[in-house]
PDB file of N, CA, C and O in Angstrom:
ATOM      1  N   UNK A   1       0.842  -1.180   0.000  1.00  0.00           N
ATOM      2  CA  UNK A   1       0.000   0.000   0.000  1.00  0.00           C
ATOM      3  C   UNK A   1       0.892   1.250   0.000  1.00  0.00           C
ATOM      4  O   UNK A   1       2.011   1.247   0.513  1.00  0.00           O
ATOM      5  N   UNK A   2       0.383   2.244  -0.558  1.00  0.00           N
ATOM      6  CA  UNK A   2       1.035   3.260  -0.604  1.00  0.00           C
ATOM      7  C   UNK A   2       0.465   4.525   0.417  1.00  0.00           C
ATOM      8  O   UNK A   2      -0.719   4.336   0.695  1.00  0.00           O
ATOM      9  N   UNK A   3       0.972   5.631   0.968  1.00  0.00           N
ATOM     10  CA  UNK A   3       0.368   6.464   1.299  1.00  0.00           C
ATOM     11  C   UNK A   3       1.240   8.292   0.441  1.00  0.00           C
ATOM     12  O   UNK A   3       2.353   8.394  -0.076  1.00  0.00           O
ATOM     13  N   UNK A   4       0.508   9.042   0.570  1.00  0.00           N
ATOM     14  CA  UNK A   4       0.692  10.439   0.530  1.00  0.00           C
ATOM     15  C   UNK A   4       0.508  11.696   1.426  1.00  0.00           C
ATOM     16  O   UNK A   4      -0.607  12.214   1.498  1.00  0.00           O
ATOM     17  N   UNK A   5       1.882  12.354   2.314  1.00  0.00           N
ATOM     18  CA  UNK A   5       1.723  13.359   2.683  1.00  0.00           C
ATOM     19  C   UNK A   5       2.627  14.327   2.532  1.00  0.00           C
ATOM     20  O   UNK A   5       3.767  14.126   2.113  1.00  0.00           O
ATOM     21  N   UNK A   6       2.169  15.429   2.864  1.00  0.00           N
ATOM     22  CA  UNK A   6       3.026  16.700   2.272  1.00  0.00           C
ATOM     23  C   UNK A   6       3.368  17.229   3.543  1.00  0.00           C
ATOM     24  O   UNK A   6       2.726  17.203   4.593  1.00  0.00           O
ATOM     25  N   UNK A   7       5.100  17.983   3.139  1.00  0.00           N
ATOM     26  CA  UNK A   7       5.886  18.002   4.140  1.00  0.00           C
ATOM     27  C   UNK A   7       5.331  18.294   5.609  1.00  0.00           C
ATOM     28  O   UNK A   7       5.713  17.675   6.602  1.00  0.00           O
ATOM     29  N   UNK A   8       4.004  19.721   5.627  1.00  0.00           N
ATOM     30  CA  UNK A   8       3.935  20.047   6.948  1.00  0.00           C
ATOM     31  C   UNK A   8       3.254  18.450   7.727  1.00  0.00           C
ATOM     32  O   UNK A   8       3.453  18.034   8.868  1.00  0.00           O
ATOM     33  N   UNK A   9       2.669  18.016   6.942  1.00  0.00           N
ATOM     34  CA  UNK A   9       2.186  16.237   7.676  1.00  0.00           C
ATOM     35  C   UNK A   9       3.360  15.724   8.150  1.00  0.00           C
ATOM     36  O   UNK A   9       3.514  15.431   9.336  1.00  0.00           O
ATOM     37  N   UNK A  10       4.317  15.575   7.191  1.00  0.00           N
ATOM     38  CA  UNK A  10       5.478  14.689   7.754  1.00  0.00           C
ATOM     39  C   UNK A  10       5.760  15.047   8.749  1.00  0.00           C
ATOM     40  O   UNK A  10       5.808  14.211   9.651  1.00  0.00           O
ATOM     41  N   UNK A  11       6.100  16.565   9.065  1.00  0.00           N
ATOM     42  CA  UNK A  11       6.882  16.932  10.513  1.00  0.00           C
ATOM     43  C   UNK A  11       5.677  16.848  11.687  1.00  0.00           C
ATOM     44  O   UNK A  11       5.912  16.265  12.746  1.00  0.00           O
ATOM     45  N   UNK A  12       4.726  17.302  11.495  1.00  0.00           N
ATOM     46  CA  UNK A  12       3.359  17.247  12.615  1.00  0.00           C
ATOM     47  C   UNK A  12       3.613  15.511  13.164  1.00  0.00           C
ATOM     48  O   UNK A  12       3.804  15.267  14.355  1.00  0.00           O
ATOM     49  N   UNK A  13       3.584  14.625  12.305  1.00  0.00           N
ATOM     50  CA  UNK A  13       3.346  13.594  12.785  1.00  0.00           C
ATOM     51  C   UNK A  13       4.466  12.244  11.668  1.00  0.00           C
ATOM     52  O   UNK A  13       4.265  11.352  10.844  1.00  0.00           O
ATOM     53  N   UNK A  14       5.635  12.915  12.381  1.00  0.00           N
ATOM     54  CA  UNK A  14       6.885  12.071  11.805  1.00  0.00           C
ATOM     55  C   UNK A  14       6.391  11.022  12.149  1.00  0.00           C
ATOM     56  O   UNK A  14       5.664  10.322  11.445  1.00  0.00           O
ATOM     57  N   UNK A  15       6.826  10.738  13.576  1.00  0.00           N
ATOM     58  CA  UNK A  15       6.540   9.361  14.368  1.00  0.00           C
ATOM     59  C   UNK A  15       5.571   8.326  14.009  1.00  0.00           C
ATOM     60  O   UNK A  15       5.478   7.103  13.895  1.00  0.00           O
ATOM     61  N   UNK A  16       4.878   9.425  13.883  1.00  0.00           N
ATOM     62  CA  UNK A  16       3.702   8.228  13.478  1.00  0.00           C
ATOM     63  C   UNK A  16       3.541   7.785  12.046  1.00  0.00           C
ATOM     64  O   UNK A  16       2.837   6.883  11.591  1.00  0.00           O
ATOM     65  N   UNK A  17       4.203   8.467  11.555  1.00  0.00           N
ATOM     66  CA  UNK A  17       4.253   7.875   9.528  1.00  0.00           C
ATOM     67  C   UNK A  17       5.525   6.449   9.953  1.00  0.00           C
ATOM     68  O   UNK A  17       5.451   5.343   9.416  1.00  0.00           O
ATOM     69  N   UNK A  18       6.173   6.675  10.580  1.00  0.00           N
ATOM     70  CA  UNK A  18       7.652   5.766  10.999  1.00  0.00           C
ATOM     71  C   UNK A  18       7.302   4.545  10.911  1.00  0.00           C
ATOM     72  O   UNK A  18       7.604   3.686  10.083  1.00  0.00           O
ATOM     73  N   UNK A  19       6.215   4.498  12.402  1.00  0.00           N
ATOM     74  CA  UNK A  19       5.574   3.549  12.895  1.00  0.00           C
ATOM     75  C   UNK A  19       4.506   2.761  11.676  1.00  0.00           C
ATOM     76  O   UNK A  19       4.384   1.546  11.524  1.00  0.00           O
ATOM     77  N   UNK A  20       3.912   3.687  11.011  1.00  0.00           N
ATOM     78  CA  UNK A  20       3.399   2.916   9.460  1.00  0.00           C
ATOM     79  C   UNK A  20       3.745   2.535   8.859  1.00  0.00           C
ATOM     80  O   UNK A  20       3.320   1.501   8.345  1.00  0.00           O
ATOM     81  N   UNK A  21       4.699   3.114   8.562  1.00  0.00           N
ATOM     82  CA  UNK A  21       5.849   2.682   7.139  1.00  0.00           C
ATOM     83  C   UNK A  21       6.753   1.306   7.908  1.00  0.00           C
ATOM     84  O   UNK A  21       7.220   0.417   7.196  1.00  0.00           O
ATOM     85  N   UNK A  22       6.898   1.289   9.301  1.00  0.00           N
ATOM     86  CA  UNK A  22       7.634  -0.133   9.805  1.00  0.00           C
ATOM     87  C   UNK A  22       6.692  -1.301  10.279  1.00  0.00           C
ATOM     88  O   UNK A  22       7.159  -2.426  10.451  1.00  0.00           O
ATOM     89  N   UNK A  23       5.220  -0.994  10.509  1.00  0.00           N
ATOM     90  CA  UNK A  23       4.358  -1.836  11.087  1.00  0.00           C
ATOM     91  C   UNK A  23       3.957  -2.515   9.990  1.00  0.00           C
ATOM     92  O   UNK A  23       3.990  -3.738   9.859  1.00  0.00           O
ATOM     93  N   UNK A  24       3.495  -1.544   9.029  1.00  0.00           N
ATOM     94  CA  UNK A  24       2.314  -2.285   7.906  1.00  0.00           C
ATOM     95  C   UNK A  24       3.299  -2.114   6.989  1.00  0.00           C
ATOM     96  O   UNK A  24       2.763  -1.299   6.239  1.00  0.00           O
ATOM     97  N   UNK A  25       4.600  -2.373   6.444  1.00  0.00           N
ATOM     98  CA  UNK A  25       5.587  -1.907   5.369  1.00  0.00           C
ATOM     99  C   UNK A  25       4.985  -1.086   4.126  1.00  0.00           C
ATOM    100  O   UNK A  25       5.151  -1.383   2.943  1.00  0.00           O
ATOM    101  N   UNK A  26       4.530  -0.410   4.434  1.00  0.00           N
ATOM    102  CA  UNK A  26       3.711   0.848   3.863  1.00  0.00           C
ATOM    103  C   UNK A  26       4.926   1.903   3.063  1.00  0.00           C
ATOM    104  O   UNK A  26       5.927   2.236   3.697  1.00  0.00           O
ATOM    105  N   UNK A  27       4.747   2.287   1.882  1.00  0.00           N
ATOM    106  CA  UNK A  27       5.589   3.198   1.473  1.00  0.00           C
ATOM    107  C   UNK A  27       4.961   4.553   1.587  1.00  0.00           C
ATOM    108  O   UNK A  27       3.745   4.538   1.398  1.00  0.00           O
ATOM    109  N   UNK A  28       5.322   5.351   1.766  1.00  0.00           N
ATOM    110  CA  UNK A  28       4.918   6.921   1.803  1.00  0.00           C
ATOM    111  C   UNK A  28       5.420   7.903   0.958  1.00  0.00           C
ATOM    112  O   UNK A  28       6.576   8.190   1.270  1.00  0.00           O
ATOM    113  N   UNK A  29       5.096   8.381   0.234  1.00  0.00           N
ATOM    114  CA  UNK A  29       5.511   9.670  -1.137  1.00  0.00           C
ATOM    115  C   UNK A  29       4.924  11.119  -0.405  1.00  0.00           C
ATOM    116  O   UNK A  29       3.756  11.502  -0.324  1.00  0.00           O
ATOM    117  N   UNK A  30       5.956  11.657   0.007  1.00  0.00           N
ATOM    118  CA  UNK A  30       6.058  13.077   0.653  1.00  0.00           C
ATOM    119  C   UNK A  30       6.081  14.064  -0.704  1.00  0.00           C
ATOM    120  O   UNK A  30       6.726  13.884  -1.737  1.00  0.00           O
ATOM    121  N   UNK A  31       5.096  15.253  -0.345  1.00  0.00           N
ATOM    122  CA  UNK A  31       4.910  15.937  -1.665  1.00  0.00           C
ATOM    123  C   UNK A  31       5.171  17.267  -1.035  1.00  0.00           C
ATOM    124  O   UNK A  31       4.651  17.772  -0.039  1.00  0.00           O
ATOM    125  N   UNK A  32       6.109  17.727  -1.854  1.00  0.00           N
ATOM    126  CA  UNK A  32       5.709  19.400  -1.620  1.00  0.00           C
ATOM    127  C   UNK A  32       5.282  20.134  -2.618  1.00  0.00           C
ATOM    128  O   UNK A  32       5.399  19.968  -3.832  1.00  0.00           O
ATOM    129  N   UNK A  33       4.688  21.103  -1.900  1.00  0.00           N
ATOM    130  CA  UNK A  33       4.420  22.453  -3.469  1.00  0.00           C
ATOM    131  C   UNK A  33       3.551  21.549  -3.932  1.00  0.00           C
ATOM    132  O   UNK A  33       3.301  21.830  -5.104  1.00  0.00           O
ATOM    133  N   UNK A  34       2.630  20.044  -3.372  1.00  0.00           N
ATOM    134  CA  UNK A  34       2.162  19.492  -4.368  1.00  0.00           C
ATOM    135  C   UNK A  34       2.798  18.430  -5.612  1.00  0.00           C
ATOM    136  O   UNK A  34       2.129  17.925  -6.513  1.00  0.00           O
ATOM    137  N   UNK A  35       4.069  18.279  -5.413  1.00  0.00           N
ATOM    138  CA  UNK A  35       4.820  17.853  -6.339  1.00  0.00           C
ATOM    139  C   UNK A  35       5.147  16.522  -5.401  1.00  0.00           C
ATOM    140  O   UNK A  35       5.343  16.743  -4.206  1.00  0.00           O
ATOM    141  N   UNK A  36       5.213  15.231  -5.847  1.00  0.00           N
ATOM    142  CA  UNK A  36       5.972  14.094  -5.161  1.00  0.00           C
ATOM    143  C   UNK A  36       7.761  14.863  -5.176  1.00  0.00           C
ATOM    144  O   UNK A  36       8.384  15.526  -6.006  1.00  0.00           O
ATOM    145  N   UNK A  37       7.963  14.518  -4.275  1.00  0.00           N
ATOM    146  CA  UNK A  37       9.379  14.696  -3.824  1.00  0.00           C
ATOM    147  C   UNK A  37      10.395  13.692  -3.349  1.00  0.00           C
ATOM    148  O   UNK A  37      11.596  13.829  -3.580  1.00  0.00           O
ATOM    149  N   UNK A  38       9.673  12.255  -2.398  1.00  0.00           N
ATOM    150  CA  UNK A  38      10.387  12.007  -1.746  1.00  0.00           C
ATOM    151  C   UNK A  38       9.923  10.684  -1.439  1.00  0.00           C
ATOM    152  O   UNK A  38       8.784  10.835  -0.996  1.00  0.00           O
ATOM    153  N   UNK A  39      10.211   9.499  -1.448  1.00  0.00           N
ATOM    154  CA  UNK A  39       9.543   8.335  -1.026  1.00  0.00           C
ATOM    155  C   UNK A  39      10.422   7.630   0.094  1.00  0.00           C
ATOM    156  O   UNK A  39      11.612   7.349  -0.047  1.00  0.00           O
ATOM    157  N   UNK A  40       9.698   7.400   1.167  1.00  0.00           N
ATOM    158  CA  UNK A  40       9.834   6.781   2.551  1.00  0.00           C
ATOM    159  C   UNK A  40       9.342   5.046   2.554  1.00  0.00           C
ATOM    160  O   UNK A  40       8.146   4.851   2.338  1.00  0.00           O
ATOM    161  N   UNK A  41      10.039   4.082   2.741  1.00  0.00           N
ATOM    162  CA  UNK A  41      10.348   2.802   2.608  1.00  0.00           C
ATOM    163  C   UNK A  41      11.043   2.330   3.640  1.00  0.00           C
ATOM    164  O   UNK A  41      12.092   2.649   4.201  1.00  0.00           O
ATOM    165  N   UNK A  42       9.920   1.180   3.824  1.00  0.00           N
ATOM    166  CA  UNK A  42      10.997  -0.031   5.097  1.00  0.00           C
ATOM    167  C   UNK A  42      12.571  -0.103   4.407  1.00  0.00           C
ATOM    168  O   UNK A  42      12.918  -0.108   3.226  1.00  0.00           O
ATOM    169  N   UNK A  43      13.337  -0.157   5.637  1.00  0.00           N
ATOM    170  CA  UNK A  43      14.476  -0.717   5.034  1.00  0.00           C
ATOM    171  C   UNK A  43      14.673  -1.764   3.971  1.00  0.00           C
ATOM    172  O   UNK A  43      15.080  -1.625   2.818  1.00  0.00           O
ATOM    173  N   UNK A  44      14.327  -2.750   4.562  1.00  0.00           N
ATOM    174  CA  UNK A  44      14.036  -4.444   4.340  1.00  0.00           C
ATOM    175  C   UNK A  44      13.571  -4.007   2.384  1.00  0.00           C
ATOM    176  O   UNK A  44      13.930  -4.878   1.591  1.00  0.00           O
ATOM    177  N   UNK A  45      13.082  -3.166   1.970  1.00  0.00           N
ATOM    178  CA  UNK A  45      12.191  -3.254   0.915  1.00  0.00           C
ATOM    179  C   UNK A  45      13.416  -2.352   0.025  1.00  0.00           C
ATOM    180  O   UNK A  45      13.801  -2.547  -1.128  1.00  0.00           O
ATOM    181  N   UNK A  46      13.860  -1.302   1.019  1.00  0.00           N
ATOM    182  CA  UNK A  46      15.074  -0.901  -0.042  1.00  0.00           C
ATOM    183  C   UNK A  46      16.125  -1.584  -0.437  1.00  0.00           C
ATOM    184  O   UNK A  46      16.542  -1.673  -1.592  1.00  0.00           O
ATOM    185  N   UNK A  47      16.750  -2.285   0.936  1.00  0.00           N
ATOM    186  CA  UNK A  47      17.856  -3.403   0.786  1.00  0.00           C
ATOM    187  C   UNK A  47      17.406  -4.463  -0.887  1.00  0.00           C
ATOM    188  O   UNK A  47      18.019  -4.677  -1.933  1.00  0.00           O
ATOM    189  N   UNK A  48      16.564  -4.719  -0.554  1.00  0.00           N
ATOM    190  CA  UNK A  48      15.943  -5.428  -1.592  1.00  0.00           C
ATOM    191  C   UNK A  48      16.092  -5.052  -3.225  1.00  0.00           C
ATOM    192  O   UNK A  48      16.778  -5.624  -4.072  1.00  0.00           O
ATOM    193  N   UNK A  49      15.279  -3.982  -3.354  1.00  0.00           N
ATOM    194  CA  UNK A  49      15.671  -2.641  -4.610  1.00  0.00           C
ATOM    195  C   UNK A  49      17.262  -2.268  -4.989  1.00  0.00           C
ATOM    196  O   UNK A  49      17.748  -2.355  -6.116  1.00  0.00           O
ATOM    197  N   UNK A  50      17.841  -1.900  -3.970  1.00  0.00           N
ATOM    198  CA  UNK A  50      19.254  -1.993  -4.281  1.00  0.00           C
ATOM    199  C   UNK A  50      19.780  -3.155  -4.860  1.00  0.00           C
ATOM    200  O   UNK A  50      20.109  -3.252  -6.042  1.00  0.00           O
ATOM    201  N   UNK A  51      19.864  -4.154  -3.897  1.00  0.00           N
ATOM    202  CA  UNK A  51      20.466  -5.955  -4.249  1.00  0.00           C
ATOM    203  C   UNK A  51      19.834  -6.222  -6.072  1.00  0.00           C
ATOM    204  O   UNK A  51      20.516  -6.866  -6.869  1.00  0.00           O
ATOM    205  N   UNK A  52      18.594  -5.659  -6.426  1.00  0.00           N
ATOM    206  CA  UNK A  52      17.937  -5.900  -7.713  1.00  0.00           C
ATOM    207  C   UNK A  52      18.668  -5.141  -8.553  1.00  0.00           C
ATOM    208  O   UNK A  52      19.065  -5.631  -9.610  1.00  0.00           O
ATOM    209  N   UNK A  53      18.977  -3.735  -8.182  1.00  0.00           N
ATOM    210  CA  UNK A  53      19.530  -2.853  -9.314  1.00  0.00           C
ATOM    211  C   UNK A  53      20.845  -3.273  -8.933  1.00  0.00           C
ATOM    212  O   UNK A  53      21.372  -2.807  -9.943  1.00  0.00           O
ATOM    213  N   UNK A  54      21.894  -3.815  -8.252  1.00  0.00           N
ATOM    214  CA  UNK A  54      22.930  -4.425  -8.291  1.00  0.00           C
ATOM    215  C   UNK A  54      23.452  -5.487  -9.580  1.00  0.00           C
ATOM    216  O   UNK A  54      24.293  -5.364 -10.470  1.00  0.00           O
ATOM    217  N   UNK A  55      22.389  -6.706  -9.140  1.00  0.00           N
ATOM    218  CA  UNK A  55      22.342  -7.891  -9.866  1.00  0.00           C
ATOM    219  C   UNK A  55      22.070  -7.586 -11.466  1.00  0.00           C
ATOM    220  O   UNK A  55      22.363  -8.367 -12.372  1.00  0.00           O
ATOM    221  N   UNK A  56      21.515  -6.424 -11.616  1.00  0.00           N
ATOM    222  CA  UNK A  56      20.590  -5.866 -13.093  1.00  0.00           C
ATOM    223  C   UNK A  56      22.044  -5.592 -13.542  1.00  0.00           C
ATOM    224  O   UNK A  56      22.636  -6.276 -14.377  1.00  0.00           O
ATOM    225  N   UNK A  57      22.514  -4.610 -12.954  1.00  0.00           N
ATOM    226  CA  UNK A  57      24.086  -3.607 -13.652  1.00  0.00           C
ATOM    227  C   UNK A  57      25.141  -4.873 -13.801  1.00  0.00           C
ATOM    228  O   UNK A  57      25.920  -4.829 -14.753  1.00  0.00           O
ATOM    229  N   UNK A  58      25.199  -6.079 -12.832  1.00  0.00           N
ATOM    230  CA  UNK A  58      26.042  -6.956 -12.840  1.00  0.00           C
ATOM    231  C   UNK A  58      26.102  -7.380 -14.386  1.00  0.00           C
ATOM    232  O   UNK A  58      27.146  -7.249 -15.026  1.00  0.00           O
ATOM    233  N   UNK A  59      24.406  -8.124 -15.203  1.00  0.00           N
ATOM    234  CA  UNK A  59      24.036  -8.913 -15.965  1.00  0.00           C
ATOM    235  C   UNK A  59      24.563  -7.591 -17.239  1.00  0.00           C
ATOM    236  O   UNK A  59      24.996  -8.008 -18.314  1.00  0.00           O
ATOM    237  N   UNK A  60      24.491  -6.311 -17.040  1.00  0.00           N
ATOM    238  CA  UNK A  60      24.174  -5.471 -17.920  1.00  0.00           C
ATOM    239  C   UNK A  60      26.069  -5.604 -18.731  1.00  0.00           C
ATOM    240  O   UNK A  60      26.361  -5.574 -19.926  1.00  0.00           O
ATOM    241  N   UNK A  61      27.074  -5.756 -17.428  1.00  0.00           N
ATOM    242  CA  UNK A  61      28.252  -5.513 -17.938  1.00  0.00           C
ATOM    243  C   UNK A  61      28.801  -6.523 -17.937  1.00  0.00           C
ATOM    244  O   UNK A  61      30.013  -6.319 -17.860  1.00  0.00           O
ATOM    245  N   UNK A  62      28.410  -8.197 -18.011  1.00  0.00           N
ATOM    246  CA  UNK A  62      28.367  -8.961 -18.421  1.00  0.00           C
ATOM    247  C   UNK A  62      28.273  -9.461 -20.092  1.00  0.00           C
ATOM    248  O   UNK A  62      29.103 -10.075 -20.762  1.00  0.00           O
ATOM    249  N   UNK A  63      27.132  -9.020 -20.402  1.00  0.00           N
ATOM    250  CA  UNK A  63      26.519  -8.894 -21.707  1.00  0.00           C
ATOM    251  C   UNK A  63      27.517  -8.129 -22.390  1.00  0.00           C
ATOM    252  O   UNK A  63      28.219  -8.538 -23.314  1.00  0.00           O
ATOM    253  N   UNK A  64      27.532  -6.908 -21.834  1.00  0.00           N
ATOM    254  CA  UNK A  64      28.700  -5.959 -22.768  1.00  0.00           C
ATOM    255  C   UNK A  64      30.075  -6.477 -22.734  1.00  0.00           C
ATOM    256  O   UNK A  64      30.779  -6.068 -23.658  1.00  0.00           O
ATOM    257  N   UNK A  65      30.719  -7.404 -21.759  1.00  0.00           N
ATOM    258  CA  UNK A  65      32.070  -8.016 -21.687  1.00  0.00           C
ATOM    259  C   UNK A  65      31.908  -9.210 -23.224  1.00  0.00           C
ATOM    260  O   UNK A  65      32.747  -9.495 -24.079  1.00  0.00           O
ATOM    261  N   UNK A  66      30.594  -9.630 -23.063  1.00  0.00           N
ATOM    262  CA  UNK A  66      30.752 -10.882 -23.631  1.00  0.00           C
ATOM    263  C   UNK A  66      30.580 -10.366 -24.990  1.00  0.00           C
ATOM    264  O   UNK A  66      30.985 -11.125 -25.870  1.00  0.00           O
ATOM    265  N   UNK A  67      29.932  -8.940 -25.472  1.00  0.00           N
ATOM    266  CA  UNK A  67      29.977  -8.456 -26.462  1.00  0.00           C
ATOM    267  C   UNK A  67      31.106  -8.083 -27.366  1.00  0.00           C
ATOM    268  O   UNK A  67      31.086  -8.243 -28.587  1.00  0.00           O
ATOM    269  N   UNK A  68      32.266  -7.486 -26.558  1.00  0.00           N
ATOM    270  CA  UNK A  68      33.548  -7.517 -27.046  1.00  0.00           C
ATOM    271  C   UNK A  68      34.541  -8.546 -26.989  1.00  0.00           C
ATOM    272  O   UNK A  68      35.547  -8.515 -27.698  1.00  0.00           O
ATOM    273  N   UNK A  69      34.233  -9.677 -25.971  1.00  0.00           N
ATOM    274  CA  UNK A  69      34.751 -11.009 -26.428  1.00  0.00           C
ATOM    275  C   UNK A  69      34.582 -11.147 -28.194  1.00  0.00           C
ATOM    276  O   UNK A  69      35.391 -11.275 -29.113  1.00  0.00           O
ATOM    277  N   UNK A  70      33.114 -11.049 -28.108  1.00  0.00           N
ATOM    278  CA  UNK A  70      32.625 -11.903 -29.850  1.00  0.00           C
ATOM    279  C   UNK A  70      33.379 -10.571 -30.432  1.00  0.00           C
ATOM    280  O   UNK A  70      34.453 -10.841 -30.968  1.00  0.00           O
ATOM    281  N   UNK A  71      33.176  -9.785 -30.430  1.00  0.00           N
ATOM    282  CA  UNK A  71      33.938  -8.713 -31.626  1.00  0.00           C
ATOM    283  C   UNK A  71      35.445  -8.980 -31.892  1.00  0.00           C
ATOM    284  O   UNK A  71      35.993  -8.933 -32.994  1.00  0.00           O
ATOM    285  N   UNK A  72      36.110  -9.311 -30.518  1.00  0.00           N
ATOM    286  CA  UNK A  72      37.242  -9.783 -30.847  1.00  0.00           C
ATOM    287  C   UNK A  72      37.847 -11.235 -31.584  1.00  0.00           C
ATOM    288  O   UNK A  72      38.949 -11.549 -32.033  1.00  0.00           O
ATOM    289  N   UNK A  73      36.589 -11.902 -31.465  1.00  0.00           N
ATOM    290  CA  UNK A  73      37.152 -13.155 -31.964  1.00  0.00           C
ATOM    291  C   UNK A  73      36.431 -13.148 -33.277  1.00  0.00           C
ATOM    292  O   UNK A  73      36.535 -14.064 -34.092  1.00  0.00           O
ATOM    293  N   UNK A  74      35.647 -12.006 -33.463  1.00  0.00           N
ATOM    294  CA  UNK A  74      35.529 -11.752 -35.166  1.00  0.00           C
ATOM    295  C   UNK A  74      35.039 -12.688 -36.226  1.00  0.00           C
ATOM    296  O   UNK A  74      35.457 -12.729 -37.383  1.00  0.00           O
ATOM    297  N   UNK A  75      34.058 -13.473 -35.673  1.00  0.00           N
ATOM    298  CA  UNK A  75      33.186 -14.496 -36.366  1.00  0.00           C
ATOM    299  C   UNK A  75      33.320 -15.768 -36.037  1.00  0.00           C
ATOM    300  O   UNK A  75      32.546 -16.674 -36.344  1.00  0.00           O
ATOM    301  N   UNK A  76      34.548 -15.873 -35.251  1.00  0.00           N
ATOM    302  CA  UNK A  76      34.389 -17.506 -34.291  1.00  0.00           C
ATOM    303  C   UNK A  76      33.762 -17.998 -33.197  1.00  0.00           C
ATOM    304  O   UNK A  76      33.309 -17.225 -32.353  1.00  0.00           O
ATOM    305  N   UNK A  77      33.682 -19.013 -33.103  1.00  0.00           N
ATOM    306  CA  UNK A  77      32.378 -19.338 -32.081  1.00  0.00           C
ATOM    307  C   UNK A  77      32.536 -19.056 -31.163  1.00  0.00           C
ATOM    308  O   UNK A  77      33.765 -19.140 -31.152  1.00  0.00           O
ATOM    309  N   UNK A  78      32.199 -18.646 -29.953  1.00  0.00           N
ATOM    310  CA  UNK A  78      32.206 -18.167 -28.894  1.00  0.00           C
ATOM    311  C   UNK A  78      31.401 -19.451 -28.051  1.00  0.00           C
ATOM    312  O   UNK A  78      30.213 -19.647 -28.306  1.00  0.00           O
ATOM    313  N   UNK A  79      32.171 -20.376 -26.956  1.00  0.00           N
ATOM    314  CA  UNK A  79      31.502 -20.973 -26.111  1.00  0.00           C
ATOM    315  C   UNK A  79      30.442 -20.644 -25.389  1.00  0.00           C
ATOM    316  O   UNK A  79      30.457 -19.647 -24.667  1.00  0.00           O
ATOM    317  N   UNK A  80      29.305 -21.510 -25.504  1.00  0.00           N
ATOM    318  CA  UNK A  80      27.996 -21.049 -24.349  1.00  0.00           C
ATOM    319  C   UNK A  80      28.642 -20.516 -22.913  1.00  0.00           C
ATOM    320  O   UNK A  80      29.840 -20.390 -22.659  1.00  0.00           O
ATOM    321  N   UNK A  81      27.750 -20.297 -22.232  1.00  0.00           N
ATOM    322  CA  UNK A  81      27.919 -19.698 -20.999  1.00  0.00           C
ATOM    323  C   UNK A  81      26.918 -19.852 -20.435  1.00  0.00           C
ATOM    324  O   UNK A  81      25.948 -19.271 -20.922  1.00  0.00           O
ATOM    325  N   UNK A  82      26.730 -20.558 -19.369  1.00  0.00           N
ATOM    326  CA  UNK A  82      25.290 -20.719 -18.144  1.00  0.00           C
ATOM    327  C   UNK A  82      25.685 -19.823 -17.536  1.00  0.00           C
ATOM    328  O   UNK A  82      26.796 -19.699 -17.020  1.00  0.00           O
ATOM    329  N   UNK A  83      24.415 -18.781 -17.536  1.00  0.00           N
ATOM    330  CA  UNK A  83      24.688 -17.884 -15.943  1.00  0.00           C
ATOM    331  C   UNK A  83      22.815 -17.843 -16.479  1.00  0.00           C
ATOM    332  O   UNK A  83      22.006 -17.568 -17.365  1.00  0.00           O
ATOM    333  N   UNK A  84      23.122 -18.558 -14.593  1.00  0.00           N
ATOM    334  CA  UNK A  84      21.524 -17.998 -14.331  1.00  0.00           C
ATOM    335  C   UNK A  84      20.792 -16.811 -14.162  1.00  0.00           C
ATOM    336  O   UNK A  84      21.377 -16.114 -13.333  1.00  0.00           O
ATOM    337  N   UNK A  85      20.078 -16.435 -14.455  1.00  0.00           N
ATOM    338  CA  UNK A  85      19.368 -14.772 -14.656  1.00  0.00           C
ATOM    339  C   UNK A  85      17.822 -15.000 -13.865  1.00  0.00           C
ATOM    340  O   UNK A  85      17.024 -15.784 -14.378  1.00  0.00           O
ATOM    341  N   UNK A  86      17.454 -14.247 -12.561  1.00  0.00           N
ATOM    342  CA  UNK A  86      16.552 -14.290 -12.085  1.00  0.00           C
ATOM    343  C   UNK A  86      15.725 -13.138 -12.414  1.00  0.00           C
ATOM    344  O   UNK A  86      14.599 -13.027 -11.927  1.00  0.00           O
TER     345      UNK A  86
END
């Protein structure tokens, strides 16, 4: 679930957005001026997001290593490679 409040909410009642965002793992999008600004997340859910965009950039410069392998070997076969991709 998501929630929305704008900054003067956040400070009136930090604590208690804390306690939401850690009880019910609730994300929260802080807006100012009306504008989203800022999104508030359990740890546990960012750790997560990070470890994903980690593993993503890993596969990304992988692909591109294995891309200039084949360019270098310039039309010869290039051995398979198992790598598992979740």
């Amino acid at each position: 679930m998501e929630r929305r409040v704008n900054t003067s909410e956040l400070v009136m009642y930090f604590d208690d957005i804390i306690q939401i965002i850690t009880d019910n793992q609730e994300i929260v999008i802080v807006d100012q001026d009306g504008k989203p600004q800022v999104v508030m997340l359990p740890v546990e859910q960012y750790r997560l997001a990070f470890q994903e965009r980690k593993n993503a950039d890993w596969l990304e410069q992988l692909d591109y290593t294995h891309s200039l392998i084949e360019a270098e070997l310039k039309g010869k076969e290039l051995p398979q490679m198992n790598v598992r991709r979740s």
